[in-house]
N, C-alpha and C positions, 0 to 999 in steps of 0.2 A: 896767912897761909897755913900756921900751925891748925890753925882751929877747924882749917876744911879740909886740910890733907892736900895731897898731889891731885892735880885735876886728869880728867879721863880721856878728856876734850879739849882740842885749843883752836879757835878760830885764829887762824893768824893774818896779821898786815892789813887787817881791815882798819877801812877807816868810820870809828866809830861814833855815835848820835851820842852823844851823854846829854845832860840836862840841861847843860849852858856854854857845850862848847864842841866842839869834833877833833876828834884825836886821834893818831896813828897808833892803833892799841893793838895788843893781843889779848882774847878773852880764854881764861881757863873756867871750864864746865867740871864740875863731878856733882852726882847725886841729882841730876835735872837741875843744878844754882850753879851761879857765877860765884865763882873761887875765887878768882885771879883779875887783876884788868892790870896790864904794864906790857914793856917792850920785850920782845926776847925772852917768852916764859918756855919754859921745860917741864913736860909732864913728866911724872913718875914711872918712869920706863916706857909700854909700850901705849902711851896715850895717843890717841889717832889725832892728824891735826887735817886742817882744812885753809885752805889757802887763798883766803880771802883777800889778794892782794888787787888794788885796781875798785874796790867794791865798796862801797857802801852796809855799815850794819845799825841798825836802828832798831829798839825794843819793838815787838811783833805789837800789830794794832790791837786794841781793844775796841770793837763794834759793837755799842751799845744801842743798837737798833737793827734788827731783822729781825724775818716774818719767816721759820724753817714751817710752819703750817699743820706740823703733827701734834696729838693724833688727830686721825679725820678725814685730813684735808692733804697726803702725801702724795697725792696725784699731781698737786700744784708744786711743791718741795717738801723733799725730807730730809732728816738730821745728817743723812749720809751725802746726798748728794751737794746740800748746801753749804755745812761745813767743808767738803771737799773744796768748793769754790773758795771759801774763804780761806783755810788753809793758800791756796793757791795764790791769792791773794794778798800772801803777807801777814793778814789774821790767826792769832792766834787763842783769842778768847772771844767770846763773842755775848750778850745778852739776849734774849730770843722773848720779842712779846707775846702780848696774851690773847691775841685776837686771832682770825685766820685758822683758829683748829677748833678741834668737837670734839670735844668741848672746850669753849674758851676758858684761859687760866681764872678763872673769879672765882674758885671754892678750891681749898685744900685737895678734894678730890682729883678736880682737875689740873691741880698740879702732881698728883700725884702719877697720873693718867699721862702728863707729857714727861716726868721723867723715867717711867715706863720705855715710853719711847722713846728718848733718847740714849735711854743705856746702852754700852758698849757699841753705840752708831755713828758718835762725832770724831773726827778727824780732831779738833781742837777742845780746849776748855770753852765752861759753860756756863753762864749765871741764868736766869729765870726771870720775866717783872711775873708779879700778878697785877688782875686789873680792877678800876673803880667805873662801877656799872651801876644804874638804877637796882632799886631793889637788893642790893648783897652789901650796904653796910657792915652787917656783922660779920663777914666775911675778912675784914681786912688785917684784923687783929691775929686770928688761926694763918692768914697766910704771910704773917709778917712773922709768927713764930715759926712756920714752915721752911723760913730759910730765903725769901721772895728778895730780891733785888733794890725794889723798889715798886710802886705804882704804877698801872696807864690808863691817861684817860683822855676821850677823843669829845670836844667841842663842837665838835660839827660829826655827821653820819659816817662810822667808818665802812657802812656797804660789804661790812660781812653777812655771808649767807647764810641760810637758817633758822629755825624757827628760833632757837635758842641763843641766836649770836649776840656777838659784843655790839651793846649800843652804848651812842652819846648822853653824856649825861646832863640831867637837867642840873639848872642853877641848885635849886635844893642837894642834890647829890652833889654836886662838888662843892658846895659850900660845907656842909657836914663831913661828905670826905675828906675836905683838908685839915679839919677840929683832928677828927682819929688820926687821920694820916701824920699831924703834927704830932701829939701826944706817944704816937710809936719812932719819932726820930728818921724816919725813911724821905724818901722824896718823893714827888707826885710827878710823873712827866706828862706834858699834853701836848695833844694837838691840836692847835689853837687855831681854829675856823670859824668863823660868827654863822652857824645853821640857819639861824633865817635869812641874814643875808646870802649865803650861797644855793640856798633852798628855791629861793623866790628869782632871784636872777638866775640856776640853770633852768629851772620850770617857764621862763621868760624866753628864753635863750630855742628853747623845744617849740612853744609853742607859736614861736617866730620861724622856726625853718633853719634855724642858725645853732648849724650843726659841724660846723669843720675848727679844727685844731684852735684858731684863732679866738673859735665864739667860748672855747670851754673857759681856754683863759682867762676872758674877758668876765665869764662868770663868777669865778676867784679872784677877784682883784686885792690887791696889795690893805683894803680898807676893813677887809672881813679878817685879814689873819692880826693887824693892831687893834680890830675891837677886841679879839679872843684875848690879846694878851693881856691889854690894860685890864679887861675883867678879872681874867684870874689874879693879875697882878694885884688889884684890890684886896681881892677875897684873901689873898695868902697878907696881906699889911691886918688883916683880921685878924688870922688866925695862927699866925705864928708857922705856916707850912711851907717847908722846902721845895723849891720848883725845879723844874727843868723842861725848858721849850725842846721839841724838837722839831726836825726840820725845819728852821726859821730861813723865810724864804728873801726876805727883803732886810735894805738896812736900814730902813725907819722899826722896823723891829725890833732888830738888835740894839739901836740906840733906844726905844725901848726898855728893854731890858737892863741897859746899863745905866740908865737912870734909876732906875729903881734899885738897884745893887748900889750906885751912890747914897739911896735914903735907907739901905741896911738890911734892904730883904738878901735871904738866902739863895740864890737864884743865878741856874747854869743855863748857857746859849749851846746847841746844836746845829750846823746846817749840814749841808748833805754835798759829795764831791758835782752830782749832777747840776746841783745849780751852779758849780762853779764852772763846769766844764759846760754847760750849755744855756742857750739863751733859746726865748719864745720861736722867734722864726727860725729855729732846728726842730719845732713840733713838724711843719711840713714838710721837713727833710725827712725826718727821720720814725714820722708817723704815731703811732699809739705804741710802741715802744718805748717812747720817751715821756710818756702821759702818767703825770702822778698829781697830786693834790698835797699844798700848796701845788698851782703849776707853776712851769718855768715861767722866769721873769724876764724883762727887754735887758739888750746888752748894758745898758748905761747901769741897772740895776744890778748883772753881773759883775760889773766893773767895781759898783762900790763893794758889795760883798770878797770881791778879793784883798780890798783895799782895807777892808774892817779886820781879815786872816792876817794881814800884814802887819796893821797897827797892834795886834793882842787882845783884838773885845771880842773873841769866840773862845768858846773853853772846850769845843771838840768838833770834831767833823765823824758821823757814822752815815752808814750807805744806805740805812732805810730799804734793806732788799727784802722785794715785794713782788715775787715771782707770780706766775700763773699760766697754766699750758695755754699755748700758742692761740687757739681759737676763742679764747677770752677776749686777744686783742683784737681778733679779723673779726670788725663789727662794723654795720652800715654808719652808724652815727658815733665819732669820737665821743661821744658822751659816755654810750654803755660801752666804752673799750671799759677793762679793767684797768684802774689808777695805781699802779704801782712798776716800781723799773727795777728790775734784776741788776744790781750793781755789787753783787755780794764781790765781786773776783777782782773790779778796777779801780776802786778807791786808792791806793796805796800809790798803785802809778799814776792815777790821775793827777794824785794833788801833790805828789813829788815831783811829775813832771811838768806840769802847769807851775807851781809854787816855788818847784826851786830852780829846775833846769830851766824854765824860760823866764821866769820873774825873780830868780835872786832870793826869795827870801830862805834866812837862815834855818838851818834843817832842824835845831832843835827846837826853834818855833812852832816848824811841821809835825816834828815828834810829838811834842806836848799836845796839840791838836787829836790827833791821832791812835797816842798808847797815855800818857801822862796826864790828861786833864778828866779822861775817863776812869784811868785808874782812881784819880784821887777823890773822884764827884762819889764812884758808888765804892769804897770803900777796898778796894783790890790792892792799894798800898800797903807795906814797902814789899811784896812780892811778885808785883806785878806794875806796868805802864813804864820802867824804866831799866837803862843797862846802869846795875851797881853790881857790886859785892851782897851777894847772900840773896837776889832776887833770884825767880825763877828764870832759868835760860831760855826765854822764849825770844826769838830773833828773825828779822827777815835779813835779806842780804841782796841788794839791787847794783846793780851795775848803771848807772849814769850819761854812759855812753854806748844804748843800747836802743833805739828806737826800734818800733816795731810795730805793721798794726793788725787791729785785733781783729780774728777772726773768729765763727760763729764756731766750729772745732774746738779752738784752744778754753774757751770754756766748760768747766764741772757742774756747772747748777742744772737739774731737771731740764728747763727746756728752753732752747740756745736760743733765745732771741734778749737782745739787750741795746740800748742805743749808745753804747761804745762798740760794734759791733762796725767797722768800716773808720774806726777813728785810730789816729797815730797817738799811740801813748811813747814818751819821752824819755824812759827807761823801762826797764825790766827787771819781772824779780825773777832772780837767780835763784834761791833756798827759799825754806823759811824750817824754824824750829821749835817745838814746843819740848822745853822742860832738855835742852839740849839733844832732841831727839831730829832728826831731818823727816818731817812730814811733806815736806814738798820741795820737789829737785825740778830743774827747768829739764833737762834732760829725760829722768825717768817718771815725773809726774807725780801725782798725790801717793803717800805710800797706801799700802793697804791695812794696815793697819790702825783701829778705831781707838783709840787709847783717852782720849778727851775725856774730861773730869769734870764733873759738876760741882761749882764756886759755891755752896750754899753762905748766904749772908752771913756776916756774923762771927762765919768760922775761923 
């Protein structure tokens, strides 16, 4: 207490997420950090307190996957509006990849160009990936000095528009990306698709007539996303290079993966709250809304992926939000809907309400998931992904017994279409806070104020 003074802040009578256990705490805030964490604390005069009784408080998420799409591309989302979602969300830091804007992040330039745009626009803090593209090898180096997060790169076509957009890379490119990418200590995240198998079966799929929800998935199958990984997984027993899957969509995947982390590779698992929260026959429910790549899996396959969250072989859950105005989706053939699901705002209730209010599992499990295995993959430790002493006061605060469902309104992102959208989430976030600041209140909404900070690596 000597060392941080009287705090300014007190969350009080929450019951709090710590690393390994839930406690009936009070947190003291001053200077944007946590001061204090004990019963019955007293600020130094007229410290505002907050009364968090009844409520749940859990380090604010780190979503180390979205797609905010500036510059360029802010028609689809931009830093204002998305980060709003996420703030609302519960998020308070977020990673923003390199694809989906004009120019995509692959040359210092164009990082420079997206945090242009992002300046004084985010609601939350901020990190950056750059990306590994044919052609820009020597690029990775300048942008690993630049401050860059880490790597992305897509195995199969990621269907950005443009003469200039982010393509998949061939064998040669990510076998050489992973040499540099090793030698600079970063990670490489991918997404692991086998392009000619999902090439030749949706071209199959067209030129059969077999065009409805069912047939896209059927294009994608569970066999294309374990060739992507075992391959890279090789290439990185090569090369010495850190990985990170994301959106892993099945549990032959993720076991996968976990074998391979038995024989010593360095390598984190991702999956996304949609696939927890939805299974293949909710495509015809809930239409191209819910259409992303990996697509969703059969129930049985949702079932183990909950069961993989429970047992501990996932190192985070991000929301992969992947917006785009509404008439991308209204397209005659599921195929050319655009593949991506606006989930910036419901991951937090998602998978607290699925995870813990209906299935029991321990909340600091969900935390680590969530704020703690992110923090600690891309480097945001000890200031971030956890409620201590001396971290940043970044916090959500949910109430438990609060069901509710969601409506196309209550969302912040660009443009309200989402397949939670008609769905009963199981709590509610009540706050959330960055840096001991209230940027979003259930009652008055995202503040307006853009205060969010850019995480440059490193720093």
């Amino acid at each position: 207490m000597d060392r941080w003074g009287k705090p300014e802040l007190i969350i009080r009578n929450g019951s709090v997420v710590l690393k390994e256990e839930v406690a009936r705490l009070d947190i003291g805030i001053k200077g944007g950090k946590i001061v204090q964490l004990g019963e019955e604390l007293f600020g130094g005069g007229p410290a505002a307190v907050v009364d968090a009784a009844g409520l749940i408080v859990m380090a604010g998420m780190i979503d180390v996957h979205v797609h905010l799409n500036e510059p360029g591309l802010g028609e689809w989302e931009g830093f204002e509006t998305g980060s709003a979602a996420l703030a609302a969300g519960g998020c308070t830091t977020y990673i923003d990849m390199p694809l989906n804007g004009i120019p995509p992040t692959v040359t210092v330039d164009a990082l420079r160009r997206k945090l242009a745009a992002a300046q004084g626009r985010s609601h939350v803090d901020y990190a950056l990936w750059g990306g590994l593209v044919p052609g820009k090898l020597h690029e990775l180096k300048p942008l690993h000095e630049a401050g860059v997060a880490g790597f992305k790169a897509f195995m199969s076509s990621p269907g950005d528009p443009g003469e200039d957009a982010f393509r998949e890379v061939d064998d040669y490119t990510l076998l050489e990306g992973m040499k540099i990418i090793a030698g600079l200590g970063k990670v490489l995240a991918l997404h692991a698709e086998s392009e000619p198998l999902v090439s030749k079966l949706s071209a199959a799929m067209r030129a059969a007539g077999r065009l409805a929800p069912a047939d896209y998935a059927a294009s994608r199958p569970i066999v294309a996303e374990l060739e992507a990984v075992n391959r890279a997984l090789f290439y990185a027993e090569q090369t010495g290079c850190k990985l990170h899957f994301v959106h892993i969509s099945s549990s032959a995947g993720v076991e996968a993966i976990r074998r391979a982390r038995g024989r010593g590779l360095d390598v984190t698992v991702e999956t996304c709250p949609h696939y927890l929260a939805f299974a293949a026959p909710d495509l015809d429910r809930k239409g191209a809304a819910a259409k992303c790549s990996p697509p969703l899996r059969d129930e049985a396959e949702r079932e183990k992926l909950w069961q993989a969250v429970a047992a501990g072989e996932l190192d985070m859950i991000a929301s992969d939000h992947s917006p785009c105005p509404v008439s991308m989706k209204e397209t005659g053939s599921f195929f050319d809907a655009w593949g991506g699901i606006a989930g910036a705002q419901s991951s937090v209730e998602a998978v607290i309400g699925e995870g813990h209010v209906k299935r029991g599992i321990p909340l600091p499990r969900l935390s680590r998931l969530l704020s703690g295995g992110p923090a600690k993959r891309f480097g945001l430790l000890p200031a971030k992904g956890e409620i201590r002493i001396g971290a940043d006061a970044d916090l959500v605060l949910l109430d438990l017994n609060k069901p509710y469902i969601v409506e196309a309104d209550h969302l912040y992102h660009r443009h309200k279409h989402s397949p939670y959208i008609g769905e009963t989430m199981h709590c509610k976030i009540e706050a959330t806070y960055l840096a001991g600041r209230r940027v979003f209140d259930a009652r008055q909404g995202v503040d307006d104020r853009m205060e969010g900070r850019w995480i440059k690596a490193g720093r």
